[in-house]
N, C-alpha and C positions, 0 to 999 in steps of 0.2 A: 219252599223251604220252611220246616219247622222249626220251633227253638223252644229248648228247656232250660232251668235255672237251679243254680249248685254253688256252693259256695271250697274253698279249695287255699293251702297254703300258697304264699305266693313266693315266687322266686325271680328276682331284677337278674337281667343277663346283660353286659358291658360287651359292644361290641359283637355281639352275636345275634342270631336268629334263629329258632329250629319252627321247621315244614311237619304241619302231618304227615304220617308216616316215615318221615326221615328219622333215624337211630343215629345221637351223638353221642360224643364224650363229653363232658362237662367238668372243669377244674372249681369248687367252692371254695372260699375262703371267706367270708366273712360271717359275722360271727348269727345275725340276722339267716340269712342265707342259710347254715349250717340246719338252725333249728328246723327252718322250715322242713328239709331234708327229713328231720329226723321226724316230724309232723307226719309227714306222708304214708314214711312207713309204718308208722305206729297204725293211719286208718286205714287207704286202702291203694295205698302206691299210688294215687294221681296226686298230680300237683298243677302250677298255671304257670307258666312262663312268659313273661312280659319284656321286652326290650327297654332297655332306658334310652332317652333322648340324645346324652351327653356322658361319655366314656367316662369322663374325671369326675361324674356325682358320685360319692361315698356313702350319702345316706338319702337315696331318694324317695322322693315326696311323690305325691298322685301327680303334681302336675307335670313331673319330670319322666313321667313315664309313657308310652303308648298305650291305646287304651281298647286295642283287640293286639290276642296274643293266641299262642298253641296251649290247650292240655297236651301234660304228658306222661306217661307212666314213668314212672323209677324201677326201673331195671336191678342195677346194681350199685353198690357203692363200697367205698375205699378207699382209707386213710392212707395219704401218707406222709413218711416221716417230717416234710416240713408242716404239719399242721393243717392242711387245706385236704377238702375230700374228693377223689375221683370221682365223679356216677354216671353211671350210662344212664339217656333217657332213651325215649321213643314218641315220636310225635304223636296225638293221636288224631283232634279235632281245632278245629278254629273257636275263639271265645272271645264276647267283647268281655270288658268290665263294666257293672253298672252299679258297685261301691266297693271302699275298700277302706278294710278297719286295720288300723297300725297297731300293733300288741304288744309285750315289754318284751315279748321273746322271738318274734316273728310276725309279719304280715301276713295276711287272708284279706281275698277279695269274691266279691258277689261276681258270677258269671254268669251270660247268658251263651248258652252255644249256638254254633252257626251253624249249620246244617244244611250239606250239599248235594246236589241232584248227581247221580253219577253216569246217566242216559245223555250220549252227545248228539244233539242236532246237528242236522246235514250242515248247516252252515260252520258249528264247532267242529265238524270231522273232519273240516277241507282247513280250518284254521288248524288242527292237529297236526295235519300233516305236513303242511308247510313249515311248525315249529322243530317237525323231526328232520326236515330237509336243511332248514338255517344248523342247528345242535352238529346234523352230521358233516356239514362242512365244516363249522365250528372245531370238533373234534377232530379232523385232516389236519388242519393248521396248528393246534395246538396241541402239545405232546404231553396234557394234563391229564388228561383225559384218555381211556382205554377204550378201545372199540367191544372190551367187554360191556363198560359203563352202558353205552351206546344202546347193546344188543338188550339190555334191561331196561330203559328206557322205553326203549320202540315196542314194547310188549306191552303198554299200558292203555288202558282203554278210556280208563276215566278222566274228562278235560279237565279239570279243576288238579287232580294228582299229579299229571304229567306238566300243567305249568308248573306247579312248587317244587315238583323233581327236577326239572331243566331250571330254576331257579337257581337251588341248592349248589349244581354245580357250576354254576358261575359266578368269578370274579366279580363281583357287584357289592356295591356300598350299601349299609345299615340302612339308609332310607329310601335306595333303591329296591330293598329285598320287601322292607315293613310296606311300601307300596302296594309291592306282590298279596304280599299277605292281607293287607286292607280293602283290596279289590274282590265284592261279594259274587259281582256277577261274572257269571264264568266265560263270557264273549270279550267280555273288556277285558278278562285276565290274559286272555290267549293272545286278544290285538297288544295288549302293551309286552308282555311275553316277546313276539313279532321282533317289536320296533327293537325291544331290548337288545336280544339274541346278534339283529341284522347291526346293530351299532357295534354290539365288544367285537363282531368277524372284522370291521372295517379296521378297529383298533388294533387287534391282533396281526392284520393283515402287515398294516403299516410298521408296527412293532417288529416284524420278521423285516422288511423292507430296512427298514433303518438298522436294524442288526447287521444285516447282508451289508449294507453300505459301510458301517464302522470297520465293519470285520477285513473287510477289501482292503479300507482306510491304512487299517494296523496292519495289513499284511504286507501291502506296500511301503507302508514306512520301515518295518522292520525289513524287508528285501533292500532298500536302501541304506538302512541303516550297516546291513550286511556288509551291502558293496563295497560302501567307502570303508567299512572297514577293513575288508578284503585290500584294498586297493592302497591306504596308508603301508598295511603292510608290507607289500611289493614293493611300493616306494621308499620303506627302511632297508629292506635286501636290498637295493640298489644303489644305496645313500643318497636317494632324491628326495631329504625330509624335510624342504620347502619346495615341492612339487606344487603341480594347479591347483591337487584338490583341497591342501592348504591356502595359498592363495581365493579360492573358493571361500572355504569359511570367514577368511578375512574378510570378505566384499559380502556375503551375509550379514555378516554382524554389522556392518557399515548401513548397511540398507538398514538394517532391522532401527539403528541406531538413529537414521537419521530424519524422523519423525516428518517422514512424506505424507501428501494427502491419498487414500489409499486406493486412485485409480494409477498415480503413478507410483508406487510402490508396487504392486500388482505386474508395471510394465516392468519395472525394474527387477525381479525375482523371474519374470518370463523369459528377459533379455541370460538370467544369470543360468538357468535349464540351459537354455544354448548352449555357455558357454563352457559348462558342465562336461556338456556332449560332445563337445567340441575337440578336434586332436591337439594338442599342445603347440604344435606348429604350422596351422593354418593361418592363413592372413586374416583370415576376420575373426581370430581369436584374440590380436590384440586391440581390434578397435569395439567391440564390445565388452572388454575388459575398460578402455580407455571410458567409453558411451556410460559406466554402469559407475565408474567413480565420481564424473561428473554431476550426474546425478544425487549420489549420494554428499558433496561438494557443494553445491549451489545449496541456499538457505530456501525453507519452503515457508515454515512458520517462524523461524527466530525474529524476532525483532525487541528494539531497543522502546523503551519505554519514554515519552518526550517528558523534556522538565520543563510543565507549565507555568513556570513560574515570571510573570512578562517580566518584571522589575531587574530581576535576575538578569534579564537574556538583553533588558536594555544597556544595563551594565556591561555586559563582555561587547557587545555589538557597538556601544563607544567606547570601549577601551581597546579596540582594535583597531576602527576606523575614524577620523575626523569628517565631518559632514555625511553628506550621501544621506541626508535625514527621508528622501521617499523610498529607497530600498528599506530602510530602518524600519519606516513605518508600515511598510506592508510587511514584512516577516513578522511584526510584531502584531496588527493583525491577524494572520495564519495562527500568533497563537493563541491570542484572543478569542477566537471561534472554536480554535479548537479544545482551549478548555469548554466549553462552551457545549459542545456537541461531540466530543473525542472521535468523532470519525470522519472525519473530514476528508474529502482526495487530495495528493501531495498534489502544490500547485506549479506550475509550468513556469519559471520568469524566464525573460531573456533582458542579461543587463547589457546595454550597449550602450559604447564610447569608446574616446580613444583610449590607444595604448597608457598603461601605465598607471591607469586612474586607480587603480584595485578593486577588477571585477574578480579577477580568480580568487582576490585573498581573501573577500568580501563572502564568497561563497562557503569558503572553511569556517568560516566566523560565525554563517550563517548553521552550518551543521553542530559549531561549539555551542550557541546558545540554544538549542534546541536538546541537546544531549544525544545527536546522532552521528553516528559512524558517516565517513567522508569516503567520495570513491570520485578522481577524475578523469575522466577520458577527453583524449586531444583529439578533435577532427579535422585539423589540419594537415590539407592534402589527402583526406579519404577519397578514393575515388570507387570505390572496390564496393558493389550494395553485401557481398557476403561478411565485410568487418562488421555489420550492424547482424546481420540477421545469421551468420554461420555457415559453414560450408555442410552440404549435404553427407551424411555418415559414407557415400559411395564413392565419396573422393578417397586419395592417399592423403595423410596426415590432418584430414576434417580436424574441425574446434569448432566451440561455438561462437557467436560473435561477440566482440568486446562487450557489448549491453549486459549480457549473463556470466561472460568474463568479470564484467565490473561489481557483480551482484556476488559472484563468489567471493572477491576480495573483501566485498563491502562483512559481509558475511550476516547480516540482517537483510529483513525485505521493504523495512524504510526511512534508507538510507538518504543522505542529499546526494545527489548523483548530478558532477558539474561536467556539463558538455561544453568541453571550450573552445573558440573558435568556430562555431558552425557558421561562421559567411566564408570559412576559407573550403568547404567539400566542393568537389569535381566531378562532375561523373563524363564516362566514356563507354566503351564496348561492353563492360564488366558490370555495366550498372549504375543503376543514380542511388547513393547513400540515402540522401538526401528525401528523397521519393519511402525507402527504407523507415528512415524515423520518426513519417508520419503516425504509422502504427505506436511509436514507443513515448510520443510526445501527446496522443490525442488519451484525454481520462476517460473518454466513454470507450476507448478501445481495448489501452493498455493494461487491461485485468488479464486479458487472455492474449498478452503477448506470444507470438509464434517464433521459435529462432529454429532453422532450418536442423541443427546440429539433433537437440534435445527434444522436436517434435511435440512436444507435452504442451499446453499450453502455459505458461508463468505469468503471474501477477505481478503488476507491477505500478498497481492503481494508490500503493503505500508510500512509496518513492518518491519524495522531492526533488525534483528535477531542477537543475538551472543552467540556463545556456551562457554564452558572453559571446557578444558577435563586435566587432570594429565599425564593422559597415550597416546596416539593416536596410539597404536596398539589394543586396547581394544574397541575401535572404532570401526562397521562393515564398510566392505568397502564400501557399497555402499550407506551406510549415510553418511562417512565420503567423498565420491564423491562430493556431494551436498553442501559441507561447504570449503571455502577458509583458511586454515592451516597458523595460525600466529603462531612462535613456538616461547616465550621467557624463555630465557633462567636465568639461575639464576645468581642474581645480582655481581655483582665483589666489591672486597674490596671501593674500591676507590667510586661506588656508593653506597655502602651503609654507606660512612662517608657524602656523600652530602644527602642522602634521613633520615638520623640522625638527622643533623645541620637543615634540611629546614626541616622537618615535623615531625617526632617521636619525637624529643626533646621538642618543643616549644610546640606541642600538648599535648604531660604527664604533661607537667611542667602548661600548662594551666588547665586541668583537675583534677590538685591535686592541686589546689589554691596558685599556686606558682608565683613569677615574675622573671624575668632574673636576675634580682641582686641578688636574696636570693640563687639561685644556678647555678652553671657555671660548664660546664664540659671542658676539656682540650680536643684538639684532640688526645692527645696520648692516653688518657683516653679510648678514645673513640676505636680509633682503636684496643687499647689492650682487650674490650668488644667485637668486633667484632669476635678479633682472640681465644681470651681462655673463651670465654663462648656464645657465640653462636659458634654451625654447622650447615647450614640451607641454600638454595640455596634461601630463602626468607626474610624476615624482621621481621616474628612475634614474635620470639625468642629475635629479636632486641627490639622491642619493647616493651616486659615484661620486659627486664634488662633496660629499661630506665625507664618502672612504678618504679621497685623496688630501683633504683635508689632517684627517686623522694618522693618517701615512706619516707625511710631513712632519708632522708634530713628534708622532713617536721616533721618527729619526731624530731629531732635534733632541728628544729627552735621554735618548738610548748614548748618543755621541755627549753628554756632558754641557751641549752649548746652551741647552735653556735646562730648569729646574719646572718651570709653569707657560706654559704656550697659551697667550690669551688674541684670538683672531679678531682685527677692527678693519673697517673699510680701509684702511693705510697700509697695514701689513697685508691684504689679501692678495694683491696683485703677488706677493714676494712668493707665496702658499701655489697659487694659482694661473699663474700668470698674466699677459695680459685681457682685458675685457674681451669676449670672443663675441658677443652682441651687442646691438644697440634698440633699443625703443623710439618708438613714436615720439614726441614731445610738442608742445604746443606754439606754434607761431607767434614769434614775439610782437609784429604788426599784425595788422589788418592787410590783409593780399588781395590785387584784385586780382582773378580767374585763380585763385590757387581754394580750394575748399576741402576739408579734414572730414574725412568717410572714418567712420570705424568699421572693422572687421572683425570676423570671428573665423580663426584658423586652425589645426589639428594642436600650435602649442597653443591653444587659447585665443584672447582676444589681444587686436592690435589697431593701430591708427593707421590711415594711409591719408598721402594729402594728394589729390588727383588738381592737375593742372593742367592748363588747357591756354594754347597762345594759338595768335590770330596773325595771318601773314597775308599780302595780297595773294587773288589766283581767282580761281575757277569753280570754287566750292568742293574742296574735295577734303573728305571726313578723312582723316591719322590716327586709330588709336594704337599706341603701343607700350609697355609694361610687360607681357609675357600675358595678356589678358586672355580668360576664356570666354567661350560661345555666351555664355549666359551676361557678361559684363559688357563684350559687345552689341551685344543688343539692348542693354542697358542704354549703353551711350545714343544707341540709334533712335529709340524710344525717346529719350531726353533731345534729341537734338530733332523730329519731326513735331514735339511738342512746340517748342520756342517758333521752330516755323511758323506753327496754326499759330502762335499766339501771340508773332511779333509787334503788332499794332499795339496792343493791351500792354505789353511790358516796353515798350518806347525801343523798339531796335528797329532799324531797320528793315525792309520788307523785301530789298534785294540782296541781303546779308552772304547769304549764302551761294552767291554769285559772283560775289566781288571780293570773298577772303576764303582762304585754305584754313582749315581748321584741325589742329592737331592736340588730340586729349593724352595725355602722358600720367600712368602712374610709377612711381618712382622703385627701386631695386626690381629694376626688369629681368633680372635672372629668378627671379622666386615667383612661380604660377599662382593667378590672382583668378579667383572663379566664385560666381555666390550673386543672389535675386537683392541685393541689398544698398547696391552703388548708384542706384537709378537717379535719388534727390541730391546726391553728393554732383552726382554727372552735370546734371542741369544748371544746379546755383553756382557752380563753378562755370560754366557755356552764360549763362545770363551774364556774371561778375567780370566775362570779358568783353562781352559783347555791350555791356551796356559803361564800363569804364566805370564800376561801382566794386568797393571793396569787399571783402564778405570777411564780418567779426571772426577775430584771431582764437578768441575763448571759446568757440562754440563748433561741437563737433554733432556728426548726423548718420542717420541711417534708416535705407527705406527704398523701397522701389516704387516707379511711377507707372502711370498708364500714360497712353496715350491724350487720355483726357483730364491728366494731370492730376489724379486719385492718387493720394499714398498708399499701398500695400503692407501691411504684417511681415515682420523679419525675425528670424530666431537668433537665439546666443545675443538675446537683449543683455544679460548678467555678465557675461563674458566681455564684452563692447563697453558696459557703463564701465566694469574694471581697467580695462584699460586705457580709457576717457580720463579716468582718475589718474591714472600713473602719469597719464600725461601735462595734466597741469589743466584741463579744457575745467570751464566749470557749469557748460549749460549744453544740453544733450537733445536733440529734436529728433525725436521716434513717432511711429506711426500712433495713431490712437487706436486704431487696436492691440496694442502690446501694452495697454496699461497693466492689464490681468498680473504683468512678467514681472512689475516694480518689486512685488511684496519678494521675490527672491536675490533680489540685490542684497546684498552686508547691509546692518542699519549705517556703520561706519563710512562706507560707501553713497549711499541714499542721501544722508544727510548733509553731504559735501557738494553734491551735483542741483542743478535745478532742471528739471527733467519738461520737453515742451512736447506734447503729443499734437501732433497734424494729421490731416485728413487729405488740406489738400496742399500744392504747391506751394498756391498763393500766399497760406500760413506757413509754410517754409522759407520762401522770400522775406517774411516784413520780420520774422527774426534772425533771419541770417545777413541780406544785405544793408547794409551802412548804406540810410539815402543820401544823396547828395539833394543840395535844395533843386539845381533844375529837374 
């Protein structure tokens, strides 16, 4: 290649490109621009045509410009009426710049031209041809292009002309094309030509592809959109203008509305096609109508926002319940963490005790301080595994099971959700429930809870869960694995003179149209209701003698006979009638074989005095009270001890040969059962057998071994309380049960003197009154 040097107006093109030998039209407008134009003609019609970098430069500089461009001749040119000049050019040759002077009326720049070989080597001829073979498929697919274009094309011989011709006519970007044009050598122009060409076929192709697809799209929608409308119509000529395919749009919009996660959303629009298709009066037209509202019904993402505020939620959590401070304190941990880390798994309790304590109410209270929606289900008497998990869509009348029953009502997805009663489930032929809730109670499971009805998997890893069971032996273990064990216990005197005064009082006395003035009760009153007419480790017994209380009185106020009803231990019996119970109380002497067991029983704690007389015979053991397995063998325990140990404790060695020995605990119609009577057994068997009295004030409890070891007993709290009521004032517990002291009343605590023992022997020298022999 040669190259000569010339100098030439210059003219900036925005956006454009012109090829040697390619002939455009060109729009001028600016005012630079203009002159140049007029420069041209004035010498000898060429001019340089330069591309700018960036469309929006208004008045560019060298550096904003490319810096190889086309000479071109000026053809013609032509004003029109807005100011701006038409002109034809015509490409001629390629030219770098190598300066360029800016003038008050126009630019010019220094060129050198480039100058091309027009003889194609073999190797160019077979890249020739493969660029007419890309162009002509090119041109099949694209209806831009004429197969005249084509037939003009394919006539060209020279490789450097024919890439800027098959440039020209394609679709390609300003620095796609200035590429073209930059490339000297004519083998690289052809291979990048190649790559070009074989890239827009791929674009074009998919282009047609994707059209074809839309176009299907919209042809389909609109045949649909036809139908139904076709089909409302018919449905007005017939007056059916709540037909199905009304019904239809309702359950769209429902779905649409009901912001599913969108694989089940997806099922639910699939399910809704069925139904669609379906004839108005097939049977499984109404249970996919039923399947597709459920769905839309159950909560997927609503949930309520917790109010972490612990102080708050300690507040409503004692102003609902008195005591019960370890449930307290764990929910109020739960929030504690969960301000903490806000994503916490809802946690699993299961509160257990007896009746009446306030596990259900406990559990609302629990959802109030939290600021979540409450949802409870009873399983008591489930015996059926489909109430948990749903009956399958291919039954008659299928649902799902109460768990997404409960979730719908709840209408968030982390709700507290109270399962009450789970030690009362059954299972039989139908199924084990029970086996069922392992899934909905385990947290590494319960994300992807399965319920037979809804198929879908449901989360339920949000959910607060709480169980209340009576029993927790009745419990399987391996649900009861899965739940965190609150065990309360039943209430003690002392709280339930405070859970009286603050809420059962003031509640009856509110519900029976009462005010504080019209009726007063005294606390003696009070506690003496507690002790001789309720037994109950709970309050609801409490409860009814405070309705009937308030009964009473507002007859009295209604009939004119009182103005002010004030209730005292004297007037109670009149209210109430007579004492329906009595208590334990403490032994006014020293007794010998008579020794004070405390117990701990469904209403609480209670005293028992077990006694034990000694007659001639044969050695034959009596115990009778209504005792169980466990107290029996208590006694047997206690009474093969004193055997081994006759010599040691001064009785007799042929004791038990020579008398009949009969253990009696007293009100034998009330079943007596518990690991607890063991040291009560013995020191009452020693206090006869050795003619030594055992102190009146001092009451016990504890199981023995064989080898004369005291054993740990539970409902220490329960036992010290009624120790108290009774009058005893010195309490002999195991020494492992000191842990239990700190949850006694200090009020209580501070009244008793509490002896921990290990073994017998220390059970003896405080219980028995020696005698000097």
């Amino acid at each position: 290649m040669s190259s000569t040097t010339e100098k030439l107006p210059l003219l900036p093109l925005r956006g454009l490109l012109v090829y040697p030998t390619m002939v455009l039209h060109l729009d001028v407008g600016r005012k630079k621009s203009v002159s140049a134009l007029e420069q041209a003609m004035v010498d000898n019609n060429r001019i340089f045509l330069l591309t700018q970098k960036e469309v929006g430069t208004e008045d560019p500089e060298e550096e904003d410009l490319y810096t190889i461009g086309t000479i071109a001749n000026v053809k013609q040119m032509l004003k029109l009426p807005n100011g701006t000049i038409r002109v034809l050019v015509e490409g001629l040759e390629r030219a770098e710049v190598t300066g360029m002077q800016d003038g008050d009326n126009y630019a010019s720049a220094d060129i050198k031209l480039i100058q091309e070989r027009q003889e194609a080597t073999v190797e160019e001829q077979a890249m020739m041809r493969s660029v007419l073979e890309q162009f002509e498929e090119y041109t099949k697919i694209s209806k831009k292009i004429t197969q005249e274009t084509f037939a003009s094309v394919a006539d060209i011989s020279e490789p450097g002309r024919l890439a800027d011709i098959v440039a020209s006519h394609l679709p390609l970007k300003v620095v796609q094309k200035q590429e073209i044009l930059e490339t000297r050598d004519l083998s690289e122009r052809l291979k990048l030509m190649l790559r070009i060409i074989s890239n827009e076929r791929e674009v074009l192709g998919l282009e047609k592809k994707i059209g074809q697809r839309v176009k299907k799209s919209m042809e389909r929608t609109q045949k649909e959109y036809y139908l139904r409308e076709q089909m409302k119509a018919i449905q007005r000529e017939l007056g059916d203008r709540d037909g199905k395919e009304g019904e239809a749009e309702e359950l769209r919009e429902k779905i649409e509305d009901a912001d599913m996660p969108e694989a089940i959303e997806e099922k639910a629009f699939k399910e809704l096609g069925r139904y669609e298709k379906m004839p108005p009066n097939a049977a499984e037209s109404s249970v996919i109508r039923n399947y597709i509202e459920w769905l839309t019904q159950v909560p997927w993402k609503e949930e309520t926002e917790d109010m972490l505020d612990i102080h708050r939620s300690e507040e409503i959590l004692n102003e609902d319940h008195y005591g019960l401070e370890k449930v307290k304190e764990r929910v109020l941990e739960y929030l504690a963490v969960q301000q903490r880390t806000r994503k916490l798994k809802g946690p699993i309790l299961c509160l257990s005790g007896p009746p009446g304590v306030g596990k259900t109410s406990l559990a609302r209270s629990i959802a109030r301080s939290l600021g979540r929606n409450f949802v409870r289900m009873s399983l008591g008497g489930v015996r059926d595994e489909a109430e948990i998990r749903g009956h399958r869509r291919t039954y008659v009348g299928a649902m799902p099971g109460r768990v997404i029953q409960g979730m719908k009502k709840a209408g968030t997805v982390n709700p507290v959700f109270l399962l009450d009663e789970i030690d009362k489930m059954a299972n039989d032929f139908r199924g084990d429930p029970s086996s069922a809730l392992l899934e909905v109670l385990d947290p590494e499971q319960n994300n992807t809870f399965s319920d037979h009805f809804i198929e879908e998997p449901y989360d339920l890893s949000k959910v607060m869960f709480v169980t209340t069971a009576n029993n927790i032996a009745a419990i399987p273990p391996a649900l009861k694995d899965r739940m965190e064990v609150i065990h309360i216990s039943g209430y003690t005197e002392v709280e339930k003179m405070e859970i009286a005064k603050g809420y059962l009082l003031p509640k009856q006395i509110q519900e029976h149209g009462l005010t504080k003035n019209e009726l007063q009760v005294r606390d003696e009153a009070l506690l003496s209701i507690i002790r001789h007419y309720t037994r109950e480790a709970g309050v609801r017994n409490l409860e009814r003698q405070m309705a009937t209380v308030c009964r009473k009185a507002a007859k009295l106020l209604v009939s004119g006979e009182k103005k002010r009803v004030v209730l005292t231990e004297k007037t109670l019996e009149d209210m109430l009638g007579k004492k329906r119970f009595r208590y334990g109380k403490a032994e006014l002497e020293n007794q010998i074989g008579a020794a004070t067991g405390l117990a701990y029983t469904e209403a609480g704690g209670d005293t028992l005095t077990i006694e034990v007389a000694l007659s001639p015979g044969e050695g034959k053991l009596t115990l009778t009270g209504k005792l169980g397995d466990v107290m029996k063998e208590s006694a047997q325990a206690a009474f093969s001890y004193i055997r081994t140990k006759a010599k040691e404790l001064n009785i007799d060695a042929e004791f038990n040969r020579k008398n009949d020995i009969h253990i009696h605990v007293p009100e034998g119609a009330i079943p007596k059962d518990g690991p607890s009577a063991g040291i009560t057994m013995a020191t009452a068997l020693i206090s006869a057998l050795t003619n030594q009295p055992v102190r009146k004030e001092v009451g016990m409890t504890g199981e023995i071994t064989l080898r004369g070891r005291v054993l740990p007993i539970g409902g220490l709290k329960e036992k010290a309380m009624s120790a108290h009521r009774a009058g005893l004032t010195h309490i002999i517990m195991p020494k492992d049960n000191e842990k239990d002291l700190e949850d006694i009343p200090e009020s209580v605590r501070s009244d008793l003197t509490f002896i921990p023992v290990s073994h017998l022997d220390e059970v003896l020298k405080h219980a028995i009154v020696r005698n000097e022999k």
